[in-house]
C-alpha positions in Angstrom: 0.0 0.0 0.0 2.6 2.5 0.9 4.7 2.0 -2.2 1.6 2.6 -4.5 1.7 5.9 -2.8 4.8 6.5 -4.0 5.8 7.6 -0.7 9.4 7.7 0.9 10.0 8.5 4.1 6.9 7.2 6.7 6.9 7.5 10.6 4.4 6.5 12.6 3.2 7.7 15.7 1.0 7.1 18.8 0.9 6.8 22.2 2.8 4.1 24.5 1.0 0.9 23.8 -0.4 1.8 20.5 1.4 -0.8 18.6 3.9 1.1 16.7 6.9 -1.1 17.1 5.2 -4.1 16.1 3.5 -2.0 13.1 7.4 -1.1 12.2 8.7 -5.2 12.7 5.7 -6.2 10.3 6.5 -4.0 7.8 10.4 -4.0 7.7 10.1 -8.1 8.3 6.9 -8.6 5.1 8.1 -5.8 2.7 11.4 -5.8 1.3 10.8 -2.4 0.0 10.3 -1.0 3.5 14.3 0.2 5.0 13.7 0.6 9.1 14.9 4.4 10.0 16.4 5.0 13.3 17.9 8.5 14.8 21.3 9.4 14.7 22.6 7.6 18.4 24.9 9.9 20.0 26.7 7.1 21.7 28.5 6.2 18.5 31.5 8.2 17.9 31.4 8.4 14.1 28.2 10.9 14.6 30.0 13.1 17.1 30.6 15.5 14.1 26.8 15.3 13.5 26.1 16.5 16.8 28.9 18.8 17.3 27.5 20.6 14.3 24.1 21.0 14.8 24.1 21.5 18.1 26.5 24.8 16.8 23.7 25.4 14.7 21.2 26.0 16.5 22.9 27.5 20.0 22.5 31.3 18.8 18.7 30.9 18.5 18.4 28.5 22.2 20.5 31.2 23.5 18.5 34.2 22.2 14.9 32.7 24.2 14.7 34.1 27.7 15.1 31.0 30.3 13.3 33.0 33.1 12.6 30.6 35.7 12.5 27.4 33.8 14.7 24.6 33.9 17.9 24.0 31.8 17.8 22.1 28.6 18.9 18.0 29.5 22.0 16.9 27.4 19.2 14.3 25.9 16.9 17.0 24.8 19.4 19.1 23.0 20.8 16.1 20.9 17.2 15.7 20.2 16.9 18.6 18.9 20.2 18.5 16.9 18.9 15.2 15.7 15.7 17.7 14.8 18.1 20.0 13.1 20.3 17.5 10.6 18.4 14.1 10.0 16.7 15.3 7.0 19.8 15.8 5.3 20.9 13.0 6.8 17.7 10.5 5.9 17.9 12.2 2.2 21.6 11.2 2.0 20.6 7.5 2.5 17.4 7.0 0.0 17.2 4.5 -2.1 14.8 4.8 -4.8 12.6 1.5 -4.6 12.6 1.9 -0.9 10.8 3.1 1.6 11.7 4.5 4.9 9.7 3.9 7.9 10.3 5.7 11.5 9.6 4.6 15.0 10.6 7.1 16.7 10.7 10.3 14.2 10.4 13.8 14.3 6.9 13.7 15.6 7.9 12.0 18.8 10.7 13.8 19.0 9.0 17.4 18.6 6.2 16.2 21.1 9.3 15.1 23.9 10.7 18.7 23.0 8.1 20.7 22.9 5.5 19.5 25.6 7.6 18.2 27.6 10.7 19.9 27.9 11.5 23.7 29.5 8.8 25.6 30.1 10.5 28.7 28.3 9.9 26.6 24.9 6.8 26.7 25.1 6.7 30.5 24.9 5.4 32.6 22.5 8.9 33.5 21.5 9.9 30.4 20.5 7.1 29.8 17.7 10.2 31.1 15.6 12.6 28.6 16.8 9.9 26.4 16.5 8.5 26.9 12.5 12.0 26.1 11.3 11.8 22.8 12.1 8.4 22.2 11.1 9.4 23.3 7.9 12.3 21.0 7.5 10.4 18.1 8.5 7.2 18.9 6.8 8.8 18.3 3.2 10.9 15.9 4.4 8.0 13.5 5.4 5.6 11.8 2.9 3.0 10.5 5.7 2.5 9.9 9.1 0.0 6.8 10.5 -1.2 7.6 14.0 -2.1 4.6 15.7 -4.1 4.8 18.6 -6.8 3.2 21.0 -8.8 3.3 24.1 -6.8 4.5 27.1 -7.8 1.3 29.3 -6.1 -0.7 26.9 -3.0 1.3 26.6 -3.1 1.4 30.1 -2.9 -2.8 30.5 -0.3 -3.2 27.6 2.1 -0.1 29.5 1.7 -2.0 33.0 1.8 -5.5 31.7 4.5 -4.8 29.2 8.2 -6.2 29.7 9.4 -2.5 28.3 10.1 0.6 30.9 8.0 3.3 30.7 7.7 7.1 33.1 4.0 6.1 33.4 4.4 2.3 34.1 3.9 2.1 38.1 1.4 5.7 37.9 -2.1 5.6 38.6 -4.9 5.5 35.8 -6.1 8.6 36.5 -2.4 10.2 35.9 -1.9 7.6 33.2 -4.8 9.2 31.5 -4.3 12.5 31.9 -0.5 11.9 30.5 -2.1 10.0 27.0 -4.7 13.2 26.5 -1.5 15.2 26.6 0.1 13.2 24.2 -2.6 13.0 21.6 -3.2 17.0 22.1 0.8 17.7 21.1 0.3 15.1 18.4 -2.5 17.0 16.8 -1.0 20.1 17.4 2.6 19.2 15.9 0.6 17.5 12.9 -2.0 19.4 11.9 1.5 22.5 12.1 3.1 20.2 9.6 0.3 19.7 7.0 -0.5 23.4 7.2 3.0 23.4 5.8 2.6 20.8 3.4 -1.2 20.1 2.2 0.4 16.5 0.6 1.5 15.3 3.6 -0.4 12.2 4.5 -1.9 11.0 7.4 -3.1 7.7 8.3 
């Protein structure tokens, strides 16, 4: 289906427990013309130049935002964002042709983890700037996003139940809910930015 579409460079998103990773097994494992995408790791050393560059990139405009009283950027969230910054060079670098790339974890995640979740002061007014340059980046860089998604009591079994670690694991199900209406209200918000960008980006 997704190479009749023509389409390049997928990720899809959704809340813990949606079934994203095994959406992303089945269709690297069934379709030879699916390539699994993962983010530049900053643990390996041959994409220390990555980071060290755009992280320079964008310091002048993370610098520029008032912090007021809001926490400092984590090391993890700024090589996110770098990772924001360079991978759709990156990505475009490594196309093939006949194939087509599919994200887990893409830019979507990572702009939800960024923006919703990280210092308050980036959620400010004044950032919107900072903000539209990488939803312009990434809105012609993707070709469509499939949100997955389903009730909250179910995502709230698979989370508990499931081997895999997760911040809301051992939380209550009121918090737990609460935390998933978050997520799917940055999803839309970061989404629906992108496609106001590009009216031909898909979603699923």
């Amino acid at each position: 289906m997704l190479a009749e579409k023509h389409s390049r460079i997928v990720e899809i998103v959704g809340p813990a427990g949606a079934g994203k990773t095994t959406l992303y097994r089945a269709l690297s494992h069934h379709n030879q013309s699916v390539q699994p995408g993962n983010f530049p790791d900053v643990r390996q050393l041959s994409n220390l130049p990555f980071f060290f560059w755009n992280s320079l990139q964008i310091s002048p405009a993370l610098l520029g935002l008032p912090k007021n009283n809001s926490r400092k950027l984590t090391r993890r969230e700024l090589a996110w964002l770098s990772i924001l910054r360079g991978w759709p060079d990156k990505l475009d670098q490594g196309l093939d042709q006949n194939k087509i790339i599919v994200l887990d974890q893409g830019p979507v995640y990572l702009l939800t983890e960024t923006s919703e979740f990280g210092p308050d002061y980036l959620r400010e007014q004044i950032a919107k700037k900072f903000w539209d340059g990488f939803y312009s980046r990434w809105a012609n860089a993707l070709d469509m996003i499939i949100w997955l998604d389903t009730a909250d009591i179910d995502l709230l079994n698979r989370i508990r139940t499931r081997e895999k670690e997760h911040i809301i694991k051992n939380e209550s199900a009121e918090t737990t809910f609460e935390f998933l209406a978050r997520y799917r209200k940055a999803y839309d918000r970061i989404i629906t930015n992108l496609t106001t960008i590009n009216k031909n980006l898909k979603v699923r």
